[in-house]
PDB file of N, CA, C and O in Angstrom:
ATOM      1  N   UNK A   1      47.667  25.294 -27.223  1.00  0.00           N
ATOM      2  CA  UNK A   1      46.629  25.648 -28.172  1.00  0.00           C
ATOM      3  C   UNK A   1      45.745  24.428 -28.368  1.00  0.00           C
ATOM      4  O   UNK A   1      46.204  23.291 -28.481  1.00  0.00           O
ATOM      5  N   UNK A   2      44.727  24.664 -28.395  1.00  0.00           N
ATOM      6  CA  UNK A   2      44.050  23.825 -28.201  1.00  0.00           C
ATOM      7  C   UNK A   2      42.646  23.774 -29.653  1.00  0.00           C
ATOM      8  O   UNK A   2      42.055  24.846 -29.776  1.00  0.00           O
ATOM      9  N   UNK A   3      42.181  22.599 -30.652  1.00  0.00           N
ATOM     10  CA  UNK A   3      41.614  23.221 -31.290  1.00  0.00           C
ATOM     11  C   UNK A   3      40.120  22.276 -31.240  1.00  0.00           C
ATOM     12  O   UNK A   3      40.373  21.080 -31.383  1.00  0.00           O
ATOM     13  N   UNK A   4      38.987  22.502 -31.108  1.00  0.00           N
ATOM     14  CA  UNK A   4      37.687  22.070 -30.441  1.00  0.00           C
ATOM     15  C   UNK A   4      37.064  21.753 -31.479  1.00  0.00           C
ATOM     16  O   UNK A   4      36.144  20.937 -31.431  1.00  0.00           O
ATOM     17  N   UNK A   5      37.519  22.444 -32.807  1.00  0.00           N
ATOM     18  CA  UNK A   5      36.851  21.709 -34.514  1.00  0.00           C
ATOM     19  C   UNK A   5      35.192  22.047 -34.250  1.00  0.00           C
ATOM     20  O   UNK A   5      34.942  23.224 -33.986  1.00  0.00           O
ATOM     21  N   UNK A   6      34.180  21.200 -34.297  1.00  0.00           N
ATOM     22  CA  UNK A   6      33.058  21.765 -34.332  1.00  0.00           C
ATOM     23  C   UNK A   6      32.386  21.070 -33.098  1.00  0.00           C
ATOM     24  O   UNK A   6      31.176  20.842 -33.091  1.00  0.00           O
ATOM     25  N   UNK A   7      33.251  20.724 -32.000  1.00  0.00           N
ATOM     26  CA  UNK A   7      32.438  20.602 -30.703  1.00  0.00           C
ATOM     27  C   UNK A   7      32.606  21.244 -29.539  1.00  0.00           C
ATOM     28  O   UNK A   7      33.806  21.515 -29.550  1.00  0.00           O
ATOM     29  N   UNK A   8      32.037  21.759 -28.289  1.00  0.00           N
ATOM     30  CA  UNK A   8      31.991  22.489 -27.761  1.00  0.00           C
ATOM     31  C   UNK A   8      32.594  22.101 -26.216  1.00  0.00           C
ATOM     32  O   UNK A   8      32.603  22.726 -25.156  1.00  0.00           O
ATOM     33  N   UNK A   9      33.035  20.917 -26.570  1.00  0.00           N
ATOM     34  CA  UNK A   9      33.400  20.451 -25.159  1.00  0.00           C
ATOM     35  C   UNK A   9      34.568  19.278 -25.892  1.00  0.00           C
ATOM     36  O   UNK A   9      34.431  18.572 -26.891  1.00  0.00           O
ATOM     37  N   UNK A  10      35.856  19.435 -24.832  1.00  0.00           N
ATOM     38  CA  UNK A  10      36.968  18.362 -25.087  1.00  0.00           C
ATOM     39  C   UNK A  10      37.471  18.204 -23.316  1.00  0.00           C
ATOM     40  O   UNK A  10      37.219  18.777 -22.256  1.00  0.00           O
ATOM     41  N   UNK A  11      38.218  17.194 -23.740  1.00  0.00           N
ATOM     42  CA  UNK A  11      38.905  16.757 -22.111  1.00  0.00           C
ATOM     43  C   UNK A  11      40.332  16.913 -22.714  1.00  0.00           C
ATOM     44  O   UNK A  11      40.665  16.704 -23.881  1.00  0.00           O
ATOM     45  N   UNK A  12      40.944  17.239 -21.886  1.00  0.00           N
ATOM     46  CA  UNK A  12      42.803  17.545 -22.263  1.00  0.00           C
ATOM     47  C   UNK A  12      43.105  16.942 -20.977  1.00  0.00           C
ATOM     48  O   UNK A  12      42.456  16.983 -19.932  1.00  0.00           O
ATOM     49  N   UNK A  13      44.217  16.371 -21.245  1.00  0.00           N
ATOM     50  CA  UNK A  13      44.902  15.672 -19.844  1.00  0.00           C
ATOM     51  C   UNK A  13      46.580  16.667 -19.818  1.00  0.00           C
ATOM     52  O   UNK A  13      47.157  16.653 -20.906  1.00  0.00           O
ATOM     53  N   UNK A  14      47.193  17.347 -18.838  1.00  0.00           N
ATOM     54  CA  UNK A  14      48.185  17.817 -19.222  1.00  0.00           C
ATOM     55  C   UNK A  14      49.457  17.722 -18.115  1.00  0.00           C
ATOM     56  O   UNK A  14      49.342  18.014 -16.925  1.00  0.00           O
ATOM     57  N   UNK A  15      50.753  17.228 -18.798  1.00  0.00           N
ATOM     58  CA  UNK A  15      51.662  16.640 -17.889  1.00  0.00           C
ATOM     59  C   UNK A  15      52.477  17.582 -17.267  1.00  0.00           C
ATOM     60  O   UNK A  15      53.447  17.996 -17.901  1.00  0.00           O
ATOM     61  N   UNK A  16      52.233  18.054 -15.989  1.00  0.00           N
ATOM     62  CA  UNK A  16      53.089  19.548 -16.076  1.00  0.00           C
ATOM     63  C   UNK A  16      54.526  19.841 -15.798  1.00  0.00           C
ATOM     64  O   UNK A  16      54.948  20.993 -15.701  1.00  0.00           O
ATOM     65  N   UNK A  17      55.455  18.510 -15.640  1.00  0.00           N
ATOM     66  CA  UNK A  17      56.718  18.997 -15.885  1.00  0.00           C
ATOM     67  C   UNK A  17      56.727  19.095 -17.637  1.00  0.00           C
ATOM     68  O   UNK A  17      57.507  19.939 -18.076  1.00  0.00           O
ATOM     69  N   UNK A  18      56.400  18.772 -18.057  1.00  0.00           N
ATOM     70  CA  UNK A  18      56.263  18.491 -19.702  1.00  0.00           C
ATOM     71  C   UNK A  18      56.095  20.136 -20.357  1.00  0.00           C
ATOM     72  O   UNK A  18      56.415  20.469 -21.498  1.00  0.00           O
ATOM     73  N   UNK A  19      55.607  20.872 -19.479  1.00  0.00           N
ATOM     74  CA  UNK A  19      54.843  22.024 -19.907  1.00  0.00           C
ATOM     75  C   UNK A  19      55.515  23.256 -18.959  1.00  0.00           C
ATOM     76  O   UNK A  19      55.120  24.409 -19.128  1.00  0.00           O
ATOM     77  N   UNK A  20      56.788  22.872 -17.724  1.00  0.00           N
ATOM     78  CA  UNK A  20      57.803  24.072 -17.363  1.00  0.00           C
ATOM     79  C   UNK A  20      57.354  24.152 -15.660  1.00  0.00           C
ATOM     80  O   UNK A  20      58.072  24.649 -14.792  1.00  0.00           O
ATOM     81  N   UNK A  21      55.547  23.335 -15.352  1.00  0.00           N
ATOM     82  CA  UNK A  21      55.187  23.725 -14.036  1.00  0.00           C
ATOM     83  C   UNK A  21      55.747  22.529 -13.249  1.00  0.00           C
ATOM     84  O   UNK A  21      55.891  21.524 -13.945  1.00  0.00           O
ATOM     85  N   UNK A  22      56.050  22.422 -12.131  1.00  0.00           N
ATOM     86  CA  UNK A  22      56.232  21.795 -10.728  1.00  0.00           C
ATOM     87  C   UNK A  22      54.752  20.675 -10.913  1.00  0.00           C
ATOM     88  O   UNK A  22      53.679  20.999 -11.422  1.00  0.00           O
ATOM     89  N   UNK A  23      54.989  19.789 -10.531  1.00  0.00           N
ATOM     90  CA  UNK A  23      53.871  18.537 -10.404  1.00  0.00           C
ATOM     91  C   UNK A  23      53.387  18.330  -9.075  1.00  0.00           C
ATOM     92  O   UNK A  23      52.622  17.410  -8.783  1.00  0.00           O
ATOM     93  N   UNK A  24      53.955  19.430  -8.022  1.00  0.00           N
ATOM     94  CA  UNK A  24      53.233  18.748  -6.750  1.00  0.00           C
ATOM     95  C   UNK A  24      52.888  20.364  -6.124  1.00  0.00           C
ATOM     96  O   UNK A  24      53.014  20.567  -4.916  1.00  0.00           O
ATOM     97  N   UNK A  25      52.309  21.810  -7.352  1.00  0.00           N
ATOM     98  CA  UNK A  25      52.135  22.689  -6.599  1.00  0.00           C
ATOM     99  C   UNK A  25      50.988  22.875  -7.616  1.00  0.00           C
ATOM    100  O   UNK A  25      51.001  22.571  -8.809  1.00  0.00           O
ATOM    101  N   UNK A  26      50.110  23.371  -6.984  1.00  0.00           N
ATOM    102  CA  UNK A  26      48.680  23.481  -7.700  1.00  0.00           C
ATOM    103  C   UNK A  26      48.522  24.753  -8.574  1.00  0.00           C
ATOM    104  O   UNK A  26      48.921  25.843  -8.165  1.00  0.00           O
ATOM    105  N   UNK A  27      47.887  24.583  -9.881  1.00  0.00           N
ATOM    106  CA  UNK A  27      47.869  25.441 -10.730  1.00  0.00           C
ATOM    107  C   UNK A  27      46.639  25.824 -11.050  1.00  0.00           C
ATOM    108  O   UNK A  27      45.679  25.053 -11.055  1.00  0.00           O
ATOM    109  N   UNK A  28      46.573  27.300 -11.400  1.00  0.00           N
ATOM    110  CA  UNK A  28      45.265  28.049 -12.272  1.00  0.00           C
ATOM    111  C   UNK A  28      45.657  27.811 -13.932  1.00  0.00           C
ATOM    112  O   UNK A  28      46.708  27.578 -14.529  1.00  0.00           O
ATOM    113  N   UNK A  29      44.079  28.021 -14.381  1.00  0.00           N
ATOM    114  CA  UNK A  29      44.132  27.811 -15.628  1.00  0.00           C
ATOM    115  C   UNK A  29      43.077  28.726 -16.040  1.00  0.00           C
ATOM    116  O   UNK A  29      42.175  29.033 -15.260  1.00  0.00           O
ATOM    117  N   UNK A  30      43.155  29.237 -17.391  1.00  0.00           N
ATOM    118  CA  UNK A  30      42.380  30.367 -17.938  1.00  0.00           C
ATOM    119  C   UNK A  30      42.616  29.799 -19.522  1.00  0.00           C
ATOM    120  O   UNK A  30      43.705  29.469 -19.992  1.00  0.00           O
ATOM    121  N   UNK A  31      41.383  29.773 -20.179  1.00  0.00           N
ATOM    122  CA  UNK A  31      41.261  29.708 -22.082  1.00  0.00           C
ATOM    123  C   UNK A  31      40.404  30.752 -22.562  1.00  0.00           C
ATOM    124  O   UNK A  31      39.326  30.967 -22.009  1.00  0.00           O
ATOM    125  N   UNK A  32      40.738  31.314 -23.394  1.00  0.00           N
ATOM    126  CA  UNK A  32      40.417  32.618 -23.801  1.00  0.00           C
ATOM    127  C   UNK A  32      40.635  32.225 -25.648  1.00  0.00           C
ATOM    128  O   UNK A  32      41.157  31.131 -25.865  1.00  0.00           O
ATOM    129  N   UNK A  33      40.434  32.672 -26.299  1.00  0.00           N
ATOM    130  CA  UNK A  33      40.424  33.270 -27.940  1.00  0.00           C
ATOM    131  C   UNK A  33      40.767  35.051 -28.081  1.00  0.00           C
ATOM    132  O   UNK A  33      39.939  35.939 -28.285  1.00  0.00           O
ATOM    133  N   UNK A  34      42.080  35.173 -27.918  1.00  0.00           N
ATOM    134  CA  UNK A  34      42.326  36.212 -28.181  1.00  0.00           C
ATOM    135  C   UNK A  34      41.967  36.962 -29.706  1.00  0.00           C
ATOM    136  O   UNK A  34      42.009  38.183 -29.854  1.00  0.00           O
ATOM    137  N   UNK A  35      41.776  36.447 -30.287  1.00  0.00           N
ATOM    138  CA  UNK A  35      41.264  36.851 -31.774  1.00  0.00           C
ATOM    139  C   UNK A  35      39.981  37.434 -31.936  1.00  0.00           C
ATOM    140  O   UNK A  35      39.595  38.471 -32.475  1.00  0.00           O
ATOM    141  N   UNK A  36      39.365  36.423 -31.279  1.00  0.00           N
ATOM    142  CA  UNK A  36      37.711  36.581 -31.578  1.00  0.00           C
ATOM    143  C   UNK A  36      37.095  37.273 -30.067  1.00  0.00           C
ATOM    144  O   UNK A  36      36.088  37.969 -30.199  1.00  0.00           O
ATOM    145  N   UNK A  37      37.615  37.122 -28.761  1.00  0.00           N
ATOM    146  CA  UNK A  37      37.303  37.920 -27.589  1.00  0.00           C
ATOM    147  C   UNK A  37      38.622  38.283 -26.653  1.00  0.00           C
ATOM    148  O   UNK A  37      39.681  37.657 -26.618  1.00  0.00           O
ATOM    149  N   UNK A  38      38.371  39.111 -26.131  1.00  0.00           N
ATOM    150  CA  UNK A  38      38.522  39.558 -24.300  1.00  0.00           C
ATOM    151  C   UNK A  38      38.400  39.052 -23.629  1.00  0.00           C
ATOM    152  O   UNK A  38      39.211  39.165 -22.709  1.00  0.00           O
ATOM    153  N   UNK A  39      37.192  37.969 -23.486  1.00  0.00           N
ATOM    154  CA  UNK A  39      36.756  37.443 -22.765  1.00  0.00           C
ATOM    155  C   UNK A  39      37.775  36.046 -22.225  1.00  0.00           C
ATOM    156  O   UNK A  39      38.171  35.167 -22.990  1.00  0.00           O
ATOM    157  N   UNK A  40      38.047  36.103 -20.828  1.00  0.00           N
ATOM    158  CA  UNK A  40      38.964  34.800 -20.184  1.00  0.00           C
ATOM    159  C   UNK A  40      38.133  34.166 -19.429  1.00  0.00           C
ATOM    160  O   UNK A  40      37.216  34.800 -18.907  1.00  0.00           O
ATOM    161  N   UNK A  41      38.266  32.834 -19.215  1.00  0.00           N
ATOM    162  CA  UNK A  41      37.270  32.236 -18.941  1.00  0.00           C
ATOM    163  C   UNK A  41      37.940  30.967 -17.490  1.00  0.00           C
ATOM    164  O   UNK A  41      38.042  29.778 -17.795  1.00  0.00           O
ATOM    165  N   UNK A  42      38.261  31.353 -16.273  1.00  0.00           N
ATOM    166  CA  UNK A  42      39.041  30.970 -15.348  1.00  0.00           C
ATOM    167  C   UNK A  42      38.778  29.200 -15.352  1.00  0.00           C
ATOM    168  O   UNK A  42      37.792  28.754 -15.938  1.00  0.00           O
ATOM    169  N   UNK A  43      39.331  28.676 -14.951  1.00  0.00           N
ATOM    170  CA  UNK A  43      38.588  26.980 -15.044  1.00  0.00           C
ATOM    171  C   UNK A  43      39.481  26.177 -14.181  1.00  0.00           C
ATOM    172  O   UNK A  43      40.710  26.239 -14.188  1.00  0.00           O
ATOM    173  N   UNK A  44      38.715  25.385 -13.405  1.00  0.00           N
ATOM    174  CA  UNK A  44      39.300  24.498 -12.211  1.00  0.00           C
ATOM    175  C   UNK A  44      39.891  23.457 -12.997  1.00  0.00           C
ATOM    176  O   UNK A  44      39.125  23.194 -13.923  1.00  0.00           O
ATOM    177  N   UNK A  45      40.836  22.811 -13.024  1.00  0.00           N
ATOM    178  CA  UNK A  45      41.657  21.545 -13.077  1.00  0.00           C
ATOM    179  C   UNK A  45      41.388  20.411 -11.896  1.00  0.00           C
ATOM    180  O   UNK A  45      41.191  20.847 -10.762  1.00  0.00           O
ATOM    181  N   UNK A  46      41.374  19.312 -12.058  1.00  0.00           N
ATOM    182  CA  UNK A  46      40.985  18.513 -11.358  1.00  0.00           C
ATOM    183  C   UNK A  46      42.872  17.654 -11.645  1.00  0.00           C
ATOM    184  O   UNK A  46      43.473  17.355 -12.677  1.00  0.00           O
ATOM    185  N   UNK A  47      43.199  17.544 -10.312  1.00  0.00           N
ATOM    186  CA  UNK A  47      44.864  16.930 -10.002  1.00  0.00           C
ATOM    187  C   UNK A  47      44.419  15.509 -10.522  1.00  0.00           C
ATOM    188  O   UNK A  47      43.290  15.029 -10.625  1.00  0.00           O
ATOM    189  N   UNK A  48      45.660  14.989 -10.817  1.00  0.00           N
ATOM    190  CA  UNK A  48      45.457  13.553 -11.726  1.00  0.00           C
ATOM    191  C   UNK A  48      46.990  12.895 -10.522  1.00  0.00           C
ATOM    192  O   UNK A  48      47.674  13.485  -9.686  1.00  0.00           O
ATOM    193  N   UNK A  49      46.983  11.757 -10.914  1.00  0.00           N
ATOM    194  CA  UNK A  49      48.497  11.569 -10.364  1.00  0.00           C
ATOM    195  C   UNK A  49      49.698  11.668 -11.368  1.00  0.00           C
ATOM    196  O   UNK A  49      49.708  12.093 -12.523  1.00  0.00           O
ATOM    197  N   UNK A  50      50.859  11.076 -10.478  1.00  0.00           N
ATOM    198  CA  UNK A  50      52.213  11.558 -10.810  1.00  0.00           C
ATOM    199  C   UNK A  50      52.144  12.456 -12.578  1.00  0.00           C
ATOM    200  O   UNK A  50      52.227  12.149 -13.767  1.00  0.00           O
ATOM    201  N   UNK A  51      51.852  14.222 -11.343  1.00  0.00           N
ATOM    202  CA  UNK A  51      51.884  15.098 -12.144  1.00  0.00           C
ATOM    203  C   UNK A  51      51.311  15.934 -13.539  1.00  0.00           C
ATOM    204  O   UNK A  51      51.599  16.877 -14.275  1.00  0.00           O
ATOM    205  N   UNK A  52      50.037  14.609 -13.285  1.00  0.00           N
ATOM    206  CA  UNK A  52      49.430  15.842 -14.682  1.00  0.00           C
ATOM    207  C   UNK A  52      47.798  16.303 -14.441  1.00  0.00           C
ATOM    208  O   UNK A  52      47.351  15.768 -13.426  1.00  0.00           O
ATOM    209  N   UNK A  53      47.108  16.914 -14.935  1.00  0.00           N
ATOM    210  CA  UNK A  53      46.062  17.949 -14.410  1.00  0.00           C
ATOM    211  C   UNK A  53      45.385  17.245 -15.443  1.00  0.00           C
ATOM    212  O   UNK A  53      46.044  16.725 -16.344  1.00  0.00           O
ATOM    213  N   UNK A  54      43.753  17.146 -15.409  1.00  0.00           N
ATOM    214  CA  UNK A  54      42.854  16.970 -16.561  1.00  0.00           C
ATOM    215  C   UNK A  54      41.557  18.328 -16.120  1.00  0.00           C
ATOM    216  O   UNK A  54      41.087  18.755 -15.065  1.00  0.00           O
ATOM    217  N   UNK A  55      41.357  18.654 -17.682  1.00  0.00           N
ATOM    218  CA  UNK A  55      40.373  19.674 -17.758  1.00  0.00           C
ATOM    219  C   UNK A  55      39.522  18.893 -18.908  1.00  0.00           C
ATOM    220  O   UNK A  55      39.882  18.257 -19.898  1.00  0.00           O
ATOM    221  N   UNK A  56      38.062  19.249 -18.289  1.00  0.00           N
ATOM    222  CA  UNK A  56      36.770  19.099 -19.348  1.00  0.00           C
ATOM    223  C   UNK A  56      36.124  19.966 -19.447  1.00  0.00           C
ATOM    224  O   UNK A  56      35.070  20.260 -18.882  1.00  0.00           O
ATOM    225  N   UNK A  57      36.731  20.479 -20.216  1.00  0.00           N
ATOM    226  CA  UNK A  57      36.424  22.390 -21.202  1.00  0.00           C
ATOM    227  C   UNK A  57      35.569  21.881 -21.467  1.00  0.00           C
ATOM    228  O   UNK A  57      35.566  20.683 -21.751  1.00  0.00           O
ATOM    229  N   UNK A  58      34.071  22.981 -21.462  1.00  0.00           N
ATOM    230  CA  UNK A  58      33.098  23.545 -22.138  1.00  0.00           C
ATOM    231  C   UNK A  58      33.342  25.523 -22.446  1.00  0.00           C
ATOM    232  O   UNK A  58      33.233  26.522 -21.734  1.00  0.00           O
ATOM    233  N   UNK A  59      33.779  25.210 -24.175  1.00  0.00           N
ATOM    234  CA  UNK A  59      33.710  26.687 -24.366  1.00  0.00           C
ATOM    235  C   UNK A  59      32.444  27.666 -24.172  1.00  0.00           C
ATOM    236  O   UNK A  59      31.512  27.237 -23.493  1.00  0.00           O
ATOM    237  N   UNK A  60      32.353  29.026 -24.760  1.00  0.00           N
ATOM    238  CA  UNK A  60      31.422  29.359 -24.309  1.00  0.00           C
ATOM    239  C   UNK A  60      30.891  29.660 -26.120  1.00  0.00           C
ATOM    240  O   UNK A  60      31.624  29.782 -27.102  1.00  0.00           O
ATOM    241  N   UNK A  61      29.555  29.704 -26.054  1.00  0.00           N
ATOM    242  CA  UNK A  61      29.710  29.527 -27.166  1.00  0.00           C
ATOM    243  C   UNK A  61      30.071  30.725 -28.284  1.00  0.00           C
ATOM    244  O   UNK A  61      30.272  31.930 -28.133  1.00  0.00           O
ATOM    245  N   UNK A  62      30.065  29.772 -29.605  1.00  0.00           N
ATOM    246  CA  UNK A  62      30.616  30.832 -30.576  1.00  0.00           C
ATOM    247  C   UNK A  62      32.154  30.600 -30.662  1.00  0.00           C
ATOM    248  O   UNK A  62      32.764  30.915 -31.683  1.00  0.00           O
ATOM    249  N   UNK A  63      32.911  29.930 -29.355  1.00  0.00           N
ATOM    250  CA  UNK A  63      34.601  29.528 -29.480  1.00  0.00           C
ATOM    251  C   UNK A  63      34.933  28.395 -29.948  1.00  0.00           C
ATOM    252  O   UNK A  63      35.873  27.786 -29.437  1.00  0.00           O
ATOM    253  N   UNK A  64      34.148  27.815 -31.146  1.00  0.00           N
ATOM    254  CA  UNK A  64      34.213  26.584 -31.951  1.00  0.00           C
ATOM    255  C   UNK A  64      35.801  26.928 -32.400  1.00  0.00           C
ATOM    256  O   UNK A  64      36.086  28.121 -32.506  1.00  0.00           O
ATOM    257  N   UNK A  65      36.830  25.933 -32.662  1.00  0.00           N
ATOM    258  CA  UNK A  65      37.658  26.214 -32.902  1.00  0.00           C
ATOM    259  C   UNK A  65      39.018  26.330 -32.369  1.00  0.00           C
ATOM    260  O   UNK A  65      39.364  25.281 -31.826  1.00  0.00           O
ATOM    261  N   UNK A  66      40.125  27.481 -32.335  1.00  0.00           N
ATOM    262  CA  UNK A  66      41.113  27.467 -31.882  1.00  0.00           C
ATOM    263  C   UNK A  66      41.228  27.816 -30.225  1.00  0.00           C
ATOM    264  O   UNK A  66      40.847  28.949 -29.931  1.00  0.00           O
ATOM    265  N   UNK A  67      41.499  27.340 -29.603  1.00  0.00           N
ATOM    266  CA  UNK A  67      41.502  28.173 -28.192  1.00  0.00           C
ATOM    267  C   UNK A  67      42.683  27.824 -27.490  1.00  0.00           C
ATOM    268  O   UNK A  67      43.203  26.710 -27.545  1.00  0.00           O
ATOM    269  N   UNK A  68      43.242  29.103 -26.614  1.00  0.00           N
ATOM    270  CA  UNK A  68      44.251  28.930 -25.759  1.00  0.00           C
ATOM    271  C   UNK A  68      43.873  28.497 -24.237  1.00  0.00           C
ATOM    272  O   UNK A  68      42.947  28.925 -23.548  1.00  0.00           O
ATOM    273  N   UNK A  69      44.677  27.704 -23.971  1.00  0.00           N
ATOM    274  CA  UNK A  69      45.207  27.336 -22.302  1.00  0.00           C
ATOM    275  C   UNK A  69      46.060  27.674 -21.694  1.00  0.00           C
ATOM    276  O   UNK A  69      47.260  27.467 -21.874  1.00  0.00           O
ATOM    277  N   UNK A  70      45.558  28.224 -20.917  1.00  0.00           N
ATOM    278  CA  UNK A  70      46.710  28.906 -20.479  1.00  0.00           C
ATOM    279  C   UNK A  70      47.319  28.464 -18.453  1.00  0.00           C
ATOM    280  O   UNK A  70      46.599  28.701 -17.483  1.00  0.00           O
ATOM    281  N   UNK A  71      48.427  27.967 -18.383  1.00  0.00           N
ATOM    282  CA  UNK A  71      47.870  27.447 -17.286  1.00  0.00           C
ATOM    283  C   UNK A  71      49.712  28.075 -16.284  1.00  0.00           C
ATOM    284  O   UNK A  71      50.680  27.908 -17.025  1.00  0.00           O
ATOM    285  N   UNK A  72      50.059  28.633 -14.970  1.00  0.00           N
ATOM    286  CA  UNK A  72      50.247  28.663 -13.859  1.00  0.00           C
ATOM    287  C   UNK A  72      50.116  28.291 -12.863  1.00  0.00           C
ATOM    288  O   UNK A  72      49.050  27.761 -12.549  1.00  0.00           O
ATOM    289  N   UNK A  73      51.136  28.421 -11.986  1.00  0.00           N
ATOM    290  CA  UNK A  73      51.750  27.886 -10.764  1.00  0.00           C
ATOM    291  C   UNK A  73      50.846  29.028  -9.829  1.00  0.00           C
ATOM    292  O   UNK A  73      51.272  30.183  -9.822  1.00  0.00           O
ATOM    293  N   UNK A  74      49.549  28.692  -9.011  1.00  0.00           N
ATOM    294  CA  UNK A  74      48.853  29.369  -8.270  1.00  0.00           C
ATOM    295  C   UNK A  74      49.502  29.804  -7.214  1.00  0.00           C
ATOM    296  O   UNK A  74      50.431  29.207  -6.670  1.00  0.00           O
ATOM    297  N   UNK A  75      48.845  31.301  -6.745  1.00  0.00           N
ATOM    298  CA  UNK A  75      49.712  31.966  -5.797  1.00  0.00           C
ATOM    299  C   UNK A  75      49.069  32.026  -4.556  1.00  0.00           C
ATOM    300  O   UNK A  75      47.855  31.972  -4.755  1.00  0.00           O
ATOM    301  N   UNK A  76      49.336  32.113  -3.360  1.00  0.00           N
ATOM    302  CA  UNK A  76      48.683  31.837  -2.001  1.00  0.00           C
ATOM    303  C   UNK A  76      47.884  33.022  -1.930  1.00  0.00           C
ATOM    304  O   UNK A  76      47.161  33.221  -0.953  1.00  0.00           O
TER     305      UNK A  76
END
């Protein structure tokens, strides 16, 4: 969960044995606001080393606030 307060863009760095995923198999990621939309919003991760992913979310707007990350072990 992720919470953006009143700006529209954050960087998250995320460690993925820390979080249940494998560190050397590449993952999808999707943030959405289930509350306020439907709307999922797919987003590339950029690989970091030994094992963690960084994302520089730009919500869309109007998702000031709480938002989920949601992130998986990508499938071939």
């Amino acid at each position: 969960v992720l919470n953006f307060g009143d700006s529209e863009q954050v960087k998250v760095t995320v460690n993925l044995t820390a979080v249940g995923l494998k560190p050397t198999k590449a993952v999808e990621a999707s943030i959405y606001q289930p509350l306020l939309s439907n709307e999922i919003v797919l987003i590339k991760p950029m690989a970091l080393k030994n094992g963690r992913v960084e994302f520089n979310l730009k919500v869309p707007r109007g998702w000031r606030g709480v938002t989920l990350l949601k992130l998986r072990e990508r499938k071939r």
